[in-house]
Backbone as a ProteinNet text record, in pm:
[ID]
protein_1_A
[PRIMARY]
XXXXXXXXXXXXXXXXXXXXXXXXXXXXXXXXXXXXXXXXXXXXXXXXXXXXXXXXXXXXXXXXXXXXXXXXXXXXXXXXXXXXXXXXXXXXXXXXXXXXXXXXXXXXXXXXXXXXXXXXXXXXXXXXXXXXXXXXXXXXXXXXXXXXXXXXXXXXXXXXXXXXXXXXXXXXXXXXXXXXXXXXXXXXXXXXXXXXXXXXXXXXXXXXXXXXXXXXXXXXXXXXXXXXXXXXXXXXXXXXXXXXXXXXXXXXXXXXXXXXXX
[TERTIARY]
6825.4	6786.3	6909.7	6904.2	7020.9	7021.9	7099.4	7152.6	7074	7035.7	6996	7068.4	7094.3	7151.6	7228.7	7190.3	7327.6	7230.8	7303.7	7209.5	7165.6	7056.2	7009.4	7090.2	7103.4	7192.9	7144.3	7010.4	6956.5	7022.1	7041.9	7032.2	7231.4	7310.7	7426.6	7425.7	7323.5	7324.2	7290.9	7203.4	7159.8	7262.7	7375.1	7466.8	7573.2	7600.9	7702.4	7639.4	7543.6	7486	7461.4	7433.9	7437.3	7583.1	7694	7849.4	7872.9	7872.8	7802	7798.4	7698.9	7649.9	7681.2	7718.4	7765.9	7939.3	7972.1	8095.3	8117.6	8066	8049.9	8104.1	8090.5	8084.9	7927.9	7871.6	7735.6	7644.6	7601.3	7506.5	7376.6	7328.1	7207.5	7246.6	7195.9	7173.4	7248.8	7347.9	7444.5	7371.2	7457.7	7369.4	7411.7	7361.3	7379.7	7465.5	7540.2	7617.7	7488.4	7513.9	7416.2	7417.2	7271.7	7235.8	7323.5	7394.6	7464.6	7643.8	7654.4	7797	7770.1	7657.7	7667.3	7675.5	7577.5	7559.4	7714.4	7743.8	7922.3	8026	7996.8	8098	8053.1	7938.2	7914	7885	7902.9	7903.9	7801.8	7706.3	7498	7413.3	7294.9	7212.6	7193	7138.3	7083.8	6904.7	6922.1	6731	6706.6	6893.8	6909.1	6918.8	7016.7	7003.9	6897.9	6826.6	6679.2	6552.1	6559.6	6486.1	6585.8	6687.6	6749.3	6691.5	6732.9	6622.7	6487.8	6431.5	6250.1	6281.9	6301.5	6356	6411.4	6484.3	6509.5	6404	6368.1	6222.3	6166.8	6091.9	6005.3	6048	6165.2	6254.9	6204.8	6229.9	6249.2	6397.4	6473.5	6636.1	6671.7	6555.8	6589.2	6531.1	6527.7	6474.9	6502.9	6414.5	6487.1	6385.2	6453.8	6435.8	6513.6	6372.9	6359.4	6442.2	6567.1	6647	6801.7	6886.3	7024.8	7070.4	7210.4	7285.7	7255.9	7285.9	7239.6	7106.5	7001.2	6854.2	6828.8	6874.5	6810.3	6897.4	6879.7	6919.1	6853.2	6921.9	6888.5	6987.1	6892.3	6974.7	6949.5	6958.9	7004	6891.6	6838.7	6738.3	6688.2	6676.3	6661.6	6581.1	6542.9	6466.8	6325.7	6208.3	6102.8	6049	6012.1	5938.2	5815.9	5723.1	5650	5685.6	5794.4	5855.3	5922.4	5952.9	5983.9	5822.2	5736.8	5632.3	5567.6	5591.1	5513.1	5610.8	5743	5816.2	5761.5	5752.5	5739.9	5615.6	5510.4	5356.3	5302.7	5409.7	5437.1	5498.1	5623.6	5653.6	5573.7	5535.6	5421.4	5294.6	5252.1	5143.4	5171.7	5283.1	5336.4	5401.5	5388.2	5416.2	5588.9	5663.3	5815.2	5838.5	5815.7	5812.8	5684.6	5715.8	5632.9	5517.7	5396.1	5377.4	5477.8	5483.5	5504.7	5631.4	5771.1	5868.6	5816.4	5732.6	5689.3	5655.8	5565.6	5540.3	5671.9	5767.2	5866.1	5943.3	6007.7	6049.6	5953.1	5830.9	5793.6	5804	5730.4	5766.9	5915.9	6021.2	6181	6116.5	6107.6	6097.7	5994.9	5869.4	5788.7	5831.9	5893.7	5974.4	6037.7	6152.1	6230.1	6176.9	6052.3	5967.4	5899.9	5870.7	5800.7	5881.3	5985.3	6120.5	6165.9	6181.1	6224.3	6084.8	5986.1	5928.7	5876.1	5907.7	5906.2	6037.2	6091.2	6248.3	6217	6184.8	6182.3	6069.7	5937	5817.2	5748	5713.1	5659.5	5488.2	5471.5	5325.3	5237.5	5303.4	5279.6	5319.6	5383.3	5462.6	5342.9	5314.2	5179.2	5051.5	5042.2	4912.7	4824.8	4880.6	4860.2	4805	4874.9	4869.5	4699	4693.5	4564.3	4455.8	4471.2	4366.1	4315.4	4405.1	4390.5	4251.9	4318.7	4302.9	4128.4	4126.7	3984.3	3853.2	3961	3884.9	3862.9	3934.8	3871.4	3776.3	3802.6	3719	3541.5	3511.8	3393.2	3270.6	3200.1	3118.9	3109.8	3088.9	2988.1	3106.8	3214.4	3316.5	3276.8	3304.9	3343.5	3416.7	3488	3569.9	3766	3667.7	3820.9	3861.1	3734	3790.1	3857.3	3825.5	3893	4060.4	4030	4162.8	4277.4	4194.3	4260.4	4353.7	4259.6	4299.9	4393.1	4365.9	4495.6	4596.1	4628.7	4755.8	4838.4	4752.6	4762.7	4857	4758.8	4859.3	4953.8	5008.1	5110.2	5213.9	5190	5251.5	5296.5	5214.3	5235.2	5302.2	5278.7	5373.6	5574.9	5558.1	5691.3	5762	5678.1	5678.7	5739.3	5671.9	5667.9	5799.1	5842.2	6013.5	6108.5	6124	6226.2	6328.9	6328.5	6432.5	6389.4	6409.5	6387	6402.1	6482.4	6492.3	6407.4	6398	6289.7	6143.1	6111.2	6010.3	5935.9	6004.5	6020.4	5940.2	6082.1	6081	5927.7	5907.5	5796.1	5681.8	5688.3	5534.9	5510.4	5625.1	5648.5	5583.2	5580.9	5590.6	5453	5371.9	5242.2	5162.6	5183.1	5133.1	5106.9	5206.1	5209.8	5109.4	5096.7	4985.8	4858.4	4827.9	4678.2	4585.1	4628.1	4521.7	4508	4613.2	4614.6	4492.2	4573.1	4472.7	4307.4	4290.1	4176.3	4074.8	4145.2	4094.5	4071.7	4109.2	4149.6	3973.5	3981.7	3866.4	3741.4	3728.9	3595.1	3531	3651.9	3612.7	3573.7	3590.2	3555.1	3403.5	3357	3229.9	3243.1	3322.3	3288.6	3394.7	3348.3	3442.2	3412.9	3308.9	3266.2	3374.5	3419.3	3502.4	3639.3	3692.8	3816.2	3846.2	3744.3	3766.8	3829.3	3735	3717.6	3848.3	3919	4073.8	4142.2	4130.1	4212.4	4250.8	4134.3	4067	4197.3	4185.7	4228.1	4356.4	4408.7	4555.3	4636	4569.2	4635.7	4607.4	4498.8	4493.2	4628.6	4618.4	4753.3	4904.1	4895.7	5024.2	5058	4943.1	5000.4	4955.2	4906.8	4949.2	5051.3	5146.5	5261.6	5359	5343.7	5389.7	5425.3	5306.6	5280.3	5378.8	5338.7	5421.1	5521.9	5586.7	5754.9	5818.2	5713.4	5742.1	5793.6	5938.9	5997	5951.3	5989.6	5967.7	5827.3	5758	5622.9	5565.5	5643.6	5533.2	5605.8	5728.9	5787	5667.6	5686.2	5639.9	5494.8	5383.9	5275.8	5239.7	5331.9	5332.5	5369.1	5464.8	5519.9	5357.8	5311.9	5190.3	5078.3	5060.6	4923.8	5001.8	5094.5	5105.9	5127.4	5154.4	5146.6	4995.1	4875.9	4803.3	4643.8	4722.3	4639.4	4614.9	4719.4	4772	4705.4	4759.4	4654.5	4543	4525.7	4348.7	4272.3	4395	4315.1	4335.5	4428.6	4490	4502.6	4443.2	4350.2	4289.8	4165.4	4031.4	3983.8	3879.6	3775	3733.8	3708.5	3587.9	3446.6	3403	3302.9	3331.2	3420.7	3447.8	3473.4	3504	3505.3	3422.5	3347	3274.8	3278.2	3276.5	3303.4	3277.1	3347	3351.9	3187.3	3100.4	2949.3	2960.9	2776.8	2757.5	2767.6	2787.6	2870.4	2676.7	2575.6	2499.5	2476.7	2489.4	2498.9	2575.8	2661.6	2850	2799.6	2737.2	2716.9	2598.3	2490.5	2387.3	2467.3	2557.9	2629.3	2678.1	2803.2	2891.7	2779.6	2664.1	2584.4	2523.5	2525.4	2436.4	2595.8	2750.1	2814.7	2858.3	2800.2	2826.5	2978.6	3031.3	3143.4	3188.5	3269.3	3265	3397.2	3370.9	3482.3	3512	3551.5	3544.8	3703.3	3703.6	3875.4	3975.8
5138.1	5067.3	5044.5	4906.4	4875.8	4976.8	5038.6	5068.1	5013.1	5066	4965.1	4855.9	4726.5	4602.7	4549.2	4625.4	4560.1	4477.6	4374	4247.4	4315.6	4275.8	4302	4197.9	4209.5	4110.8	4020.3	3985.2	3836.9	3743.9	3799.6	3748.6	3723.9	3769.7	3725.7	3621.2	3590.3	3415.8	3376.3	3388.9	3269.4	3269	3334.8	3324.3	3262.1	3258.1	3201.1	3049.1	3030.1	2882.9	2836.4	2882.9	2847.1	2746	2870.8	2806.4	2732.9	2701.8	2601.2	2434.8	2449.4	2326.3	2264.3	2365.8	2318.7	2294.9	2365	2318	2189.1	2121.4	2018.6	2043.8	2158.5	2159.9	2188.8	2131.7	2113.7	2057.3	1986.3	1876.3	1851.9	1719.6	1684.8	1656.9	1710.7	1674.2	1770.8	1855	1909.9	2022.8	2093.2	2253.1	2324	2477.1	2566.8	2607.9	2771.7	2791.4	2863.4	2885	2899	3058.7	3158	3297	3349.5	3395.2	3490.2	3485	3387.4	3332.7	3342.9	3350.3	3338.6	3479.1	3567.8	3713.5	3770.5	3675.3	3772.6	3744.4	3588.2	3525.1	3639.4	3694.3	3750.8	3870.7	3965.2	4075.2	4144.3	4062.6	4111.9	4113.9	4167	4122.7	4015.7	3941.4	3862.5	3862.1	3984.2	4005.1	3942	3958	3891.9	3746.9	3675	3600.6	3464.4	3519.8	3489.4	3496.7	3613.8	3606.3	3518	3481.2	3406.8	3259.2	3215.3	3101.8	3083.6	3166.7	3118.6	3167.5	3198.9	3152.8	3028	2995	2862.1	2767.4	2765.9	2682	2670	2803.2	2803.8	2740.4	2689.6	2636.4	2487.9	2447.5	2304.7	2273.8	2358	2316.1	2328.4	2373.4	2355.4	2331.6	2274.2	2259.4	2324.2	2382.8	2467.3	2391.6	2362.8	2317.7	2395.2	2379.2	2457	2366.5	2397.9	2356.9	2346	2303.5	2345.1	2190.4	2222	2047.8	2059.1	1870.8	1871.1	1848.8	1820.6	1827.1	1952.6	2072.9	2195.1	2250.6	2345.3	2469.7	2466.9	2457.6	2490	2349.8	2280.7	2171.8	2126.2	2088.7	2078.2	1970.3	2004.7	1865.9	1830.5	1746.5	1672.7	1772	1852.1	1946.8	1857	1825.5	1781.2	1811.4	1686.3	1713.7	1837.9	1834.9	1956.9	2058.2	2129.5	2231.5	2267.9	2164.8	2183.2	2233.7	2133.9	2184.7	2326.5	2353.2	2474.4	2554.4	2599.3	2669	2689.9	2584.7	2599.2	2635.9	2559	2613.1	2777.8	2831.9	3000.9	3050.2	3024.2	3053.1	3009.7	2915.7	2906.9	3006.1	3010.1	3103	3255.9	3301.1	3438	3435.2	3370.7	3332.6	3382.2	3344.7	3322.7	3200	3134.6	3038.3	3023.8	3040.3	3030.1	2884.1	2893.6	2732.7	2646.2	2710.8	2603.5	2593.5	2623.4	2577.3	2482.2	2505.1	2409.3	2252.3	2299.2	2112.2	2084.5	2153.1	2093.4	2029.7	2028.2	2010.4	1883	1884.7	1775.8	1706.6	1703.6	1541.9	1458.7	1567	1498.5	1416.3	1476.3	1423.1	1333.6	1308.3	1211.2	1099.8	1129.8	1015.7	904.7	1016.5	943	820.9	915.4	825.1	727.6	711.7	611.8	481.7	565	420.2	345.6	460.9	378.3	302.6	320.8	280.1	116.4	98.8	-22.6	-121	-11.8	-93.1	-125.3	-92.1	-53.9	-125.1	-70.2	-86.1	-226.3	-277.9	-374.1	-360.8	-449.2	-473	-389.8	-376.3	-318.1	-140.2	-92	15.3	54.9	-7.8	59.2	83.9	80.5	18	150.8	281.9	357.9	482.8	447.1	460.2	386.1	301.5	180.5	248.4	263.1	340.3	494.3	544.3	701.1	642.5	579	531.2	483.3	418.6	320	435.4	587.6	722.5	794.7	752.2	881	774	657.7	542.4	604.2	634.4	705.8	804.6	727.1	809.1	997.4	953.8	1066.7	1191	1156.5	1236.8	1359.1	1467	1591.6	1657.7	1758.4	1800.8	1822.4	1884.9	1868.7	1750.5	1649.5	1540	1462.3	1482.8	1427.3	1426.2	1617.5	1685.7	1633.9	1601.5	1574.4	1398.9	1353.6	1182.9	1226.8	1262	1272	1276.5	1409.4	1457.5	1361.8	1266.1	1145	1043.6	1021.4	905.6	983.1	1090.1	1102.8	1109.6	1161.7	1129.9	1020.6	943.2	799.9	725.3	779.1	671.7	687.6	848.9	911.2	888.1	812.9	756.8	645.6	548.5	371	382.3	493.6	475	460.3	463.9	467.5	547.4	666.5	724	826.4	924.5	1012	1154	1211.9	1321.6	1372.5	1247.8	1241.4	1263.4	1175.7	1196.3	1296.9	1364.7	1502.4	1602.6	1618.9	1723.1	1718	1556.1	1563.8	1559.3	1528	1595	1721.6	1830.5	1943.1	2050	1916.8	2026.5	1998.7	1832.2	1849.8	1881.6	1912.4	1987.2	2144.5	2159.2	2313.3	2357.9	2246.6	2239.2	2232.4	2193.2	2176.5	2300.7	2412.8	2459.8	2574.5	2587.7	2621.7	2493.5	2371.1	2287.3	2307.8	2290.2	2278	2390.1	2512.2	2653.2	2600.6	2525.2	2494.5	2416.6	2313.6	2234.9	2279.8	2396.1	2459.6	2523.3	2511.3	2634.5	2587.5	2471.7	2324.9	2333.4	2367.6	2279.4	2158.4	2103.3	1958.3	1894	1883.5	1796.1	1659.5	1620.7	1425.9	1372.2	1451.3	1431.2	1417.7	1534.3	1570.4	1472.4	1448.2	1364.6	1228.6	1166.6	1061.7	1047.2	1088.2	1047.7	1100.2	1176	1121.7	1007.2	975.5	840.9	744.4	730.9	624.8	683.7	770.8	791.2	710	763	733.4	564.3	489.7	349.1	291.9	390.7	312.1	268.7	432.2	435.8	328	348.4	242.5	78.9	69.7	-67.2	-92.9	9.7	-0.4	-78	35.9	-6.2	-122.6	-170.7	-341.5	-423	-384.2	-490.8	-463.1	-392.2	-344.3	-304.6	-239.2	-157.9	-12.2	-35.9	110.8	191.9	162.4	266.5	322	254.3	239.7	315.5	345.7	393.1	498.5	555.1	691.5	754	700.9	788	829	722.8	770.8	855.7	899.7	995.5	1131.4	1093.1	1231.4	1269.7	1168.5	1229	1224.3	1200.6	1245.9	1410.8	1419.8	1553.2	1662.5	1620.3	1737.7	1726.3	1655.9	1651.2	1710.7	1644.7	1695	1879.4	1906.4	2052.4	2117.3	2080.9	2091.5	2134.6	2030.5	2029.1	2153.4	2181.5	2253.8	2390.2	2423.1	2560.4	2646.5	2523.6	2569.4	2503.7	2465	2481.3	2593.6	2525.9	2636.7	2730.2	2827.6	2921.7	2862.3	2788.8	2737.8	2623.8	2554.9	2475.6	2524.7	2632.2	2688.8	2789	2804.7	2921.7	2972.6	3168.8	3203.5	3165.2	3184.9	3166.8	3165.5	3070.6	3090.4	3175.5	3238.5	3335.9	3270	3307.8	3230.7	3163.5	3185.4	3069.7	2986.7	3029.9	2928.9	2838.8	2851.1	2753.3	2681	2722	2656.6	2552.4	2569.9	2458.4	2372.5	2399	2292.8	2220.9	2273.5	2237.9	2093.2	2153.5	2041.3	1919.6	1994.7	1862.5	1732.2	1822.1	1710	1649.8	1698.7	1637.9	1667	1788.1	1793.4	1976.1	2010.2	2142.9	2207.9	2248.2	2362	2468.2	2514.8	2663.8	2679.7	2570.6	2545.1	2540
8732.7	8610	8521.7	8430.5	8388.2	8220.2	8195.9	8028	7999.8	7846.5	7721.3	7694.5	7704.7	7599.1	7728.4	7836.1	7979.6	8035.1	8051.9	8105.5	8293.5	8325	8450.8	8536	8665.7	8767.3	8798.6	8821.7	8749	8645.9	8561.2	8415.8	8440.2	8488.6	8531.9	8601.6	8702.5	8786.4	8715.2	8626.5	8515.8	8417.6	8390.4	8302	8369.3	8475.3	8557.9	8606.5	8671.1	8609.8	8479.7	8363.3	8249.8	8270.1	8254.9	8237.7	8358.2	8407.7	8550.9	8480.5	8439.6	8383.9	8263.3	8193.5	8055.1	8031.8	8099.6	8156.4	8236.8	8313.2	8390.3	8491.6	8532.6	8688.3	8778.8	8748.5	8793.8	8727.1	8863.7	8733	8845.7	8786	8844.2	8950	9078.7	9241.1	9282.8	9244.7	9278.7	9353.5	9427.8	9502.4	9480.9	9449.3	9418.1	9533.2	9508.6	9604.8	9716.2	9814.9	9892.7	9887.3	9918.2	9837.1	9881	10017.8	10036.2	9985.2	9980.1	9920.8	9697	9667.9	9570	9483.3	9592.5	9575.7	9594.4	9690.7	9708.3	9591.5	9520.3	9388.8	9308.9	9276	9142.9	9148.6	9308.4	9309.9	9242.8	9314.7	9298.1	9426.9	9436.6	9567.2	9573	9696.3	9716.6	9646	9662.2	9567.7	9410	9357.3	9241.3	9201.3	9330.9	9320.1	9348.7	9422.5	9488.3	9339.7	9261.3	9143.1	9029.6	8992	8918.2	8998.3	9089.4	9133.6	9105	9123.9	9068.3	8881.4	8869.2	8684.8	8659.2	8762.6	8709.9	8763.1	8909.1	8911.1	8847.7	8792.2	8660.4	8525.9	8526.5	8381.1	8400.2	8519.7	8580.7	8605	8601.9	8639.6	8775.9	8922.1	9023.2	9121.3	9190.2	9317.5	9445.9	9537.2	9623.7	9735.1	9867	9995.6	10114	10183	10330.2	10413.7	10486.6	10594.6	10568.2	10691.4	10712.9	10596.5	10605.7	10589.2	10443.9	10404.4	10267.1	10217	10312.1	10280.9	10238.4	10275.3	10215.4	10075.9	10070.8	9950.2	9843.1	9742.9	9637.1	9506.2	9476.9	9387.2	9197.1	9194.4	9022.5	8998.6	8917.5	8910.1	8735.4	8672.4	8559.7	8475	8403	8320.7	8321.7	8311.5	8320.6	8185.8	8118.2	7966.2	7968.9	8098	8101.6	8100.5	8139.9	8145.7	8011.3	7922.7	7813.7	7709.8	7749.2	7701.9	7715.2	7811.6	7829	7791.2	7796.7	7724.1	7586	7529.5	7367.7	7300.2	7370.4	7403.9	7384.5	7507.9	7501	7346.5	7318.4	7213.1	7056.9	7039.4	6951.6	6967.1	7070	7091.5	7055.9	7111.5	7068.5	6887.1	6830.6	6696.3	6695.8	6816.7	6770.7	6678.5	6674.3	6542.4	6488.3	6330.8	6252.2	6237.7	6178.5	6270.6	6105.8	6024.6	5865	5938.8	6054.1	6053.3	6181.3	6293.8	6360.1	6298.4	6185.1	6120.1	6035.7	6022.1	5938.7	6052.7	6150.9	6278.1	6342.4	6348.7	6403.6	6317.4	6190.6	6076.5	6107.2	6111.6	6103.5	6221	6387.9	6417.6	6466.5	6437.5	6433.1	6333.7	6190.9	6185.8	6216.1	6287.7	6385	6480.4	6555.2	6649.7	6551.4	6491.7	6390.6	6372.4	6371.6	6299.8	6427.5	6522.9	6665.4	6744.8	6701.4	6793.2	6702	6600.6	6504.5	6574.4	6557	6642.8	6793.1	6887	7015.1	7082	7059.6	7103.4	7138.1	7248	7286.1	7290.1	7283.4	7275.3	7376.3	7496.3	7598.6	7591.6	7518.9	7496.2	7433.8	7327.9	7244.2	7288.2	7406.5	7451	7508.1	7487.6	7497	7373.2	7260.4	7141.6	7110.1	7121.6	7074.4	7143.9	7296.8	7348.2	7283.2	7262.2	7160.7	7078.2	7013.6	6878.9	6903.9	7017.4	7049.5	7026	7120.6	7149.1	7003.9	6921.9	6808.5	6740.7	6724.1	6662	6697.9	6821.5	6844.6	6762.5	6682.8	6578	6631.7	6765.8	6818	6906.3	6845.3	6943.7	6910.1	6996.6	6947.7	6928.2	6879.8	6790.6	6903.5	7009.7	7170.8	7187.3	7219.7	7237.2	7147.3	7051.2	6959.9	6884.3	6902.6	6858	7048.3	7151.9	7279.6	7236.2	7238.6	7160	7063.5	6964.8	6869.1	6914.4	6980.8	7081.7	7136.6	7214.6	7306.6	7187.4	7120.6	7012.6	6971.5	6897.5	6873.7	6946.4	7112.6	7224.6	7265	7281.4	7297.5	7206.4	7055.7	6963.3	7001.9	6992	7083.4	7186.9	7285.7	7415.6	7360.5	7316.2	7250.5	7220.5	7127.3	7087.1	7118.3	7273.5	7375.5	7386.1	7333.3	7316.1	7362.5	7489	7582.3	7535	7531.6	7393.9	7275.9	7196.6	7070.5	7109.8	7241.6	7247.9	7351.1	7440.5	7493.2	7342.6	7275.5	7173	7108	7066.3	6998.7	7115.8	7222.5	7323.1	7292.5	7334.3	7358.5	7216.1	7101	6973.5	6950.9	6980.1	6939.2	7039.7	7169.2	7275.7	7224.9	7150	7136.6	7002.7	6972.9	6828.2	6886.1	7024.7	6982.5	7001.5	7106.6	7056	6905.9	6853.1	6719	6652.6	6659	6556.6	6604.4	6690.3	6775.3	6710.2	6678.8	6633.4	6531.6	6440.7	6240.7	6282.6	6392.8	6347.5	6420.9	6509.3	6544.6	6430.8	6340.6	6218.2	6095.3	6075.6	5974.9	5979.5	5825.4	5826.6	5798.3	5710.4	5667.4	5761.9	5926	5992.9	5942.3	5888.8	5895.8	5812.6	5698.5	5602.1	5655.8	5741.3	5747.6	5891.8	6006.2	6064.4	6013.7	5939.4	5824.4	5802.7	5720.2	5672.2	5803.5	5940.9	6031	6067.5	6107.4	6165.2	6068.7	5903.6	5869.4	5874.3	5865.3	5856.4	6004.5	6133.8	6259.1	6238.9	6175.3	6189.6	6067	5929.7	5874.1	5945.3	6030.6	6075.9	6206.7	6278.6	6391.2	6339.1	6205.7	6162	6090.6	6075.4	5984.2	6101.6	6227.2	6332.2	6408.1	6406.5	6472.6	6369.4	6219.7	6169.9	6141.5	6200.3	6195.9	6051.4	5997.3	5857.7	5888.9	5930.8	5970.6	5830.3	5726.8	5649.9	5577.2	5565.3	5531.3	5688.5	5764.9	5916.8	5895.1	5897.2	5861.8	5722.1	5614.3	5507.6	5545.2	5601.3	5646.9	5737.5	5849.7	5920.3	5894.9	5759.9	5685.3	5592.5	5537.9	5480.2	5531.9	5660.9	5746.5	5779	5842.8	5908.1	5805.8	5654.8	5572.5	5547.8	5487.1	5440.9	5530.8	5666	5743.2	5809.7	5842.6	5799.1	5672.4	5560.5	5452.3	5435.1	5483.9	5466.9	5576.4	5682.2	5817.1	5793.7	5700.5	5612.8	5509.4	5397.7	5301.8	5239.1	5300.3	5297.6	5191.2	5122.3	5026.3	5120.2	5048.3	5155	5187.6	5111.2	5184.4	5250.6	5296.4	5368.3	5537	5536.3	5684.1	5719.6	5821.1	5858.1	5964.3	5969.6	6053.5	6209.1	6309.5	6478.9	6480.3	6542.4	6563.3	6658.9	6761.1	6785.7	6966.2	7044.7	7144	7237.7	7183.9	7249.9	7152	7014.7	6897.1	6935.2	6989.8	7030.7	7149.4	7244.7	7395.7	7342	7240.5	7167.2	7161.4	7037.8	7017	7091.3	7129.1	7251.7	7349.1	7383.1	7474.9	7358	7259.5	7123.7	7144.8	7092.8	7065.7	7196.4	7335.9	7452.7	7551.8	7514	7550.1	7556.7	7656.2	7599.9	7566.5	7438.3	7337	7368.2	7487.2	7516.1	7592.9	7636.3	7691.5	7604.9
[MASK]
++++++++++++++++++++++++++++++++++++++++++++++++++++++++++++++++++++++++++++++++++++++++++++++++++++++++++++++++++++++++++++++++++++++++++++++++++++++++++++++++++++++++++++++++++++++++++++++++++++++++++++++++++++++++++++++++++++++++++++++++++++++++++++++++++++++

């Protein structure tokens, strides 16, 4: 077993690929050194370097293939926006970030996406966004599906922006919001209301959009995502009521046609 504060021999391949890559000597497509040659550079097992690989699988930074030549080993591959998501997903859930620095972080950047996608966005780009939009329009939605659609448009407006980065970060951050939010609105009595000014907030913003009002589509997104927050955080006491009684929840759940338990 390693000391207190001494990194385990794992955590050395992942430090030696770290400086790998950031250095620019390894990049996308490139191959790792192969296990037994790599175990010998860094003077570790092969057991180590074999678990430093599925850490990085699990990251999305590698790909590993069965056979000789250059079809096999172990290779470098593009980080995958899901993998970013679910990283952050975890850390929100374990409350390593607070959520009030989470919404300060997405506004900057949903901004951003707001302004670029005024700049950027084709008719066709949006067209994904509009569909969201068609889905919460639905008198009779229920509260998943609904909080699911949301997700979607803010994704999609992120998408529309063209800028790969921005809109990663912002999947990754309102992915990591929903089932926090999702909890805010099982717990809502007065959803008709709080739905209600969703509904018109996501229609201001993606009409700011269409008509290429970069700034007028930034400020509305800055005040749906504070207001809406808001409203999901403090709430009167009689505006929210406790978790129902779990066949009280399954009534429901079949009345609004959809089920809340996921």
């Amino acid at each position: 077993m390693p000391r207190s504060g001494q990194p385990q021999a794992f955590e050395l391949v992942l430090a030696w690929v770290d400086a790998q890559i950031l250095e620019g000597r390894l990049g996308v497509g490139d191959h790792l050194l192969a296990e037994r040659e790599l175990a010998a550079t860094l003077d570790v097992s092969r057991a180590a370097v074999r678990e430093a690989v599925r850490t990085l699988q699990a990251q999305g930074v590698v790909n590993s293939f069965v056979g000789a030549g250059s079809g096999g080993g172990t290779v470098l591959t593009s980080v995958p926006s899901r993998a970013l998501s679910r990283l952050l997903r975890l850390h929100v859930a374990l409350a390593n970030f607070p959520l009030p620095d989470v919404i300060e972080v997405r506004i900057a950047l949903e901004r951003l996406s707001a302004r670029l996608a005024v700049a950027n966005a084709s008719t066709d780009d949006l067209a994904e966004a509009r569909r969201a939009l068609e889905v919460m329009r639905d008198s009779a939605i229920n509260r998943q599906a609904f909080n699911d659609a949301d997700t979607e448009f803010h994704v999609a407006l992120a998408t529309a922006a063209g800028n790969r980065l921005a809109s990663d970060l912002t999947a990754a951050i309102r992915e990591s919001m929903r089932l926090p939010i999702l909890d805010r609105f099982r717990h809502l009595r007065d959803w008709d209301e709080v739905v209600g000014d969703l509904r018109s907030d996501h229609e201001a913003i993606f009409a700011a959009i269409e008509r290429r009002d970069a700034d007028e589509a930034e400020r509305l997104v800055e005040a749906h995502i504070r207001s809406a927050w808001l409203a999901l955080t403090h709430e009167p006491d009689d505006a929210l009521v406790e978790p129902l009684p779990e066949d009280e929840l399954a009534a429901r759940e079949g009345a609004e046609g959809g089920d809340l338990s996921s």
